[in-house]
N, C-alpha and C positions, 0 to 999 in steps of 0.2 A: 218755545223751542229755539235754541242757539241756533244761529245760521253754522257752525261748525258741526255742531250734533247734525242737522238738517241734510248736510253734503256729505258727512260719513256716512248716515242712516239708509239715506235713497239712491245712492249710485251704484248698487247694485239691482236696485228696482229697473233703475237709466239703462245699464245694459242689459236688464231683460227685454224692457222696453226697443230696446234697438235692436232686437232681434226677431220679435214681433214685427215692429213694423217692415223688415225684411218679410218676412214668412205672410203678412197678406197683401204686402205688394203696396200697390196703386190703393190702397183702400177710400183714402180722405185727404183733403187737401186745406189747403190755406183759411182756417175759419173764423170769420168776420162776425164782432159783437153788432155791427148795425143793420146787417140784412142777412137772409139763405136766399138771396136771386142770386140764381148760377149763373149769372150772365156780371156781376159787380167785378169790378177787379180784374177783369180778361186783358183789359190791354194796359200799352205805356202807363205807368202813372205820371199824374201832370198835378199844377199848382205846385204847393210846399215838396212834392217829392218828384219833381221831372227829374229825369237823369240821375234818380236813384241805385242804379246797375240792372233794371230791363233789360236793356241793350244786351249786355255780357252773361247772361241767360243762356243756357245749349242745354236738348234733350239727352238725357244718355241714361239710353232705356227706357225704363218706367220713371224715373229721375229727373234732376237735374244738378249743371255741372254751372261753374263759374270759370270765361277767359280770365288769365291773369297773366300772361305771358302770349308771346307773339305766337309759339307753339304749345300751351300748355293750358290745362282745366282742373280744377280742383273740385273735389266731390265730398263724399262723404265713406268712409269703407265698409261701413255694419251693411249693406244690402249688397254686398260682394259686386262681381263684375258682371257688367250690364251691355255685351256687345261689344261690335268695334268701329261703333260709328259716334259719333258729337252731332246735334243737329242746329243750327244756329236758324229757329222756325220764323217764316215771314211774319209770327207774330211778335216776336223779340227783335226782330232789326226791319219792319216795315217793310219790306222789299221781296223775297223771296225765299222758300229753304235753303238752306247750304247747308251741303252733307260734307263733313269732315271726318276723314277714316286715322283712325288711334295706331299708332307706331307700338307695333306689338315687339320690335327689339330694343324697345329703348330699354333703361338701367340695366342693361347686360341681358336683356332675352327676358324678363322677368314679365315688361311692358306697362309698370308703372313703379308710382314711388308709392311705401305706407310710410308714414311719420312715425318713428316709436310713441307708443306712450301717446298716443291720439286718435283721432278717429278721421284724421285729413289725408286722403286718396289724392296724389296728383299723377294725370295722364298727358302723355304726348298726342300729338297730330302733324299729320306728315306734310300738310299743310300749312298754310298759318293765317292767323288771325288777322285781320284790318285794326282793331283795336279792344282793347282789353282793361280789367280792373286795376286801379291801383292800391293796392295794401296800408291797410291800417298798421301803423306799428308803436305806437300808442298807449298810454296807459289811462285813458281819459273817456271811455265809454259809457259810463254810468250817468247817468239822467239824459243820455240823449236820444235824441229818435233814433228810431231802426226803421230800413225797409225790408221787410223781408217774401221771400218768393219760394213756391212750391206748387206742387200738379196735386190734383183730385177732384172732390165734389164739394161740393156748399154745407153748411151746418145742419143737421137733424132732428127730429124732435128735441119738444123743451126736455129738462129732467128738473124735474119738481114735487122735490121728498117732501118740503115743508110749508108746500103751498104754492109760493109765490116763486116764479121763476129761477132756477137756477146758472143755469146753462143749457149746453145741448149736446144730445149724442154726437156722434161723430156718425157719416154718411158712406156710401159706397162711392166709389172713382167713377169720377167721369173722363177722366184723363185733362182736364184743365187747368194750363199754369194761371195760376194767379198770386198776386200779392197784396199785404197787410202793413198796416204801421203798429208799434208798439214804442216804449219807454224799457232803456237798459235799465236794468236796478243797479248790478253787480256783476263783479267776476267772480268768481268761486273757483279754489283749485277742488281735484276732482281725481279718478284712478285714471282717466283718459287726456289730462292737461286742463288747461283752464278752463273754464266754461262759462258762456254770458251770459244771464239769468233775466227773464222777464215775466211780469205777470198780468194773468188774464181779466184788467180789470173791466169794471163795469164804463166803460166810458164810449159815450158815444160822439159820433160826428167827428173823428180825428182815425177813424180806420183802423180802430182796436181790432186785433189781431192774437189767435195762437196758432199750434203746428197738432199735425196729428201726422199718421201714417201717408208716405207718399211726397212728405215735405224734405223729407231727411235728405242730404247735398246739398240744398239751395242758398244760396250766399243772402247775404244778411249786412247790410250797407248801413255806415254812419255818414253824418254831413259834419265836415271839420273846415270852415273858414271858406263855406259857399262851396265844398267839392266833396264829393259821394266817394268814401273807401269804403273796399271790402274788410267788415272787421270780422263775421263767424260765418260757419256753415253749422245749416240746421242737424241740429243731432238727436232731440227727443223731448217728449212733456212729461207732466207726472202721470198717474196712473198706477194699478188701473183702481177701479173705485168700487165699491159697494156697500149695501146698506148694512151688513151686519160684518161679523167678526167673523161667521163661521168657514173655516176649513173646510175644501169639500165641497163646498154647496153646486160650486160654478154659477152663481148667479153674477160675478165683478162684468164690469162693463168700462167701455172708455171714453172718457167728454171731455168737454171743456166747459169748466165750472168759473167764474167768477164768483161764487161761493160755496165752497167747500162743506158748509155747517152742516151737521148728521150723516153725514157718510163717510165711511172707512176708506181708507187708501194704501195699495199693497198691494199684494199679492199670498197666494199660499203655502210658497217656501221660504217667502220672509215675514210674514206676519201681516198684522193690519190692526191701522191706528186710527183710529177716532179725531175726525177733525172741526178746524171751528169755521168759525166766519172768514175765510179769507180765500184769495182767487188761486187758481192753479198755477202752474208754473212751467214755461217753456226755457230748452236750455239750446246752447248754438257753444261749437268749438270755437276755442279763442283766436284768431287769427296771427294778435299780434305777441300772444305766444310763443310762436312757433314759426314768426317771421324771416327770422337768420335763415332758416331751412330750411324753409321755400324758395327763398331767394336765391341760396346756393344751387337747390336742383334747376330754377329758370332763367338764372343770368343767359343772358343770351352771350358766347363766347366773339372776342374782338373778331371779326372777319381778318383775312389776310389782305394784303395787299395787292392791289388789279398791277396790272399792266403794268398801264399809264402810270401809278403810283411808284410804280418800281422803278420806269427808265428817270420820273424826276429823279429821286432820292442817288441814284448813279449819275444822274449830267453832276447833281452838287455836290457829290463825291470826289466827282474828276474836277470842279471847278475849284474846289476848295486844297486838293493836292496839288494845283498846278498853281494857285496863290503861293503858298506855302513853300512851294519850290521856289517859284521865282524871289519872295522874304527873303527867300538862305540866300538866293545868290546875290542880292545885295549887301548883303553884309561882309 
């Protein structure tokens, strides 16, 4: 199958899919090929990925948001709006919660920004941030690492059609942020903007990683010349899956498979296709898509000038007119 065929085929599955993972919430979270201990992944990641954007982690809601801006957070919009608070949890900055209340008059009373043509939510805070992500704008994501972050529970039973392991269900929420590493393959354009494409391979000891419900907002970090930008937010995997073709049955379920072979994938207003040996696939909006404008809603505007700024720039006013006087009068 064309990777073009692939991305016109399924991105209508992708927004059914993200409308799902709205409708059961918190269901599942960040799930890891090398263990289901609910306790792997809870805090900072260190080694190869310290300072992957932990830090710039905030709860909003059942969610999570990305600082990018002094005053501003960036989410995801398919799980609509989730309160009016950001919560910056002493497990993302070490220290303690910091509760941040969302500026419900910002963009004219609206109280956020939606991207056209994306699925990138950015909100205000009437506060402000100590420090925040810096943006990928980039066109160079493909084979590199990812960190990526999201709330839920640990992996579920195995699913094993054809013997030998496949993958695993997906599990109920626990409400636990955690995080995963993965390998970008691609960007793919998309009905929603670009979208950065990875897959759920079988590898272990490098913190193989996909998304399920409950992941959706979470920022999604590359390392560019020793320094962690933000390049996507989570938006959705594939799905959902089942054994047969039949219409009807409601037997589809949803995993994460690192191998695909003998099971359908679909749904039953779009059909369902027979697949082979190969792993699932998680998708994250493109960041630096859609860079200009974001950048536009968070420039921070020049402040004015204090005081003190003002009587300088008038003493060198009157110094520089009274030079100039006395130039004419010698002449």
């Amino acid at each position: 199958m064309s990777l073009s065929f692939f991305v016109q085929r399924q991105c209508p599955l992708l927004s059914a899919l993200a409308l799902w993972l709205f409708a059961v919430s918190t269901s599942s979270g960040i799930l890891l090929y090398d263990t289901d201990n609910a306790l792997a992944n809870t805090s900072a990641p260190t080694g190869i990925y310290a300072g992957s954007g932990w830090a710039y982690q905030g709860e909003y809601g059942g969610f999570l948001g990305t600082m990018i801006g002094e005053k501003y957070f960036i989410t995801a919009q398919h799980f609509g709006l989730q309160g009016s608070t950001f919560v910056s949890t002493a497990t993302f900055n070490g220290s303690a919660n910091v509760t941040y209340t969302i500026d419900s008059a910002a963009n004219g009373g609206q109280g956020y920004w939606d991207i056209a043509g994306t699925d990138f939510r950015i909100l205000k805070i009437n506060e402000s941030f100590s420090s925040y992500a810096q943006l990928y704008t980039g066109s160079a994501e493909a084979g590199k690492t990812m960190v990526t972050f999201g709330r839920g529970g640990p992996r579920g039973a195995e699913v094993d059609l054809n013997g030998p392991v496949q993958g695993w269900y997906h599990t109920g929420s626990d409400g636990v942020s955690r995080w995963g590493a993965n390998t970008v393959d691609a960007a793919v354009p998309s009905g929603i903007g670009d979208l950065l494409v990875a897959d759920f391979d079988a590898v272990s000891g490098q913190q193989e990683s996909t998304l399920s419900s409950g992941d959706s907002g979470g920022g999604v970090f590359i390392q560019v010349s020793g320094q962690w930008f933000l390049a996507g937010i989570n938006y959705g995997v594939e799905g959902y899956f089942d054994t047969n073709d039949t219409v009807g049955d409601f037997n589809e379920f949803d995993a994460a498979l690192f191998n695909k072979s003998g099971y359908y994938m679909g749904d039953d207003s779009s059909g369902w296709q027979l697949q082979s040996n190969a792993p699932s696939r998680l998708y994250m909006s493109r960041i630096s898509d859609s860079a200009t404008t974001i950048n536009s809603i968070i420039a921070t505007p020049v402040p004015e000038p204090g005081s003190a700024v003002l009587l300088l720039m008038t003493a060198l006013a009157l110094f520089q007119r009274s030079r100039f006087s006395v130039l004419a009068q010698q002449k």
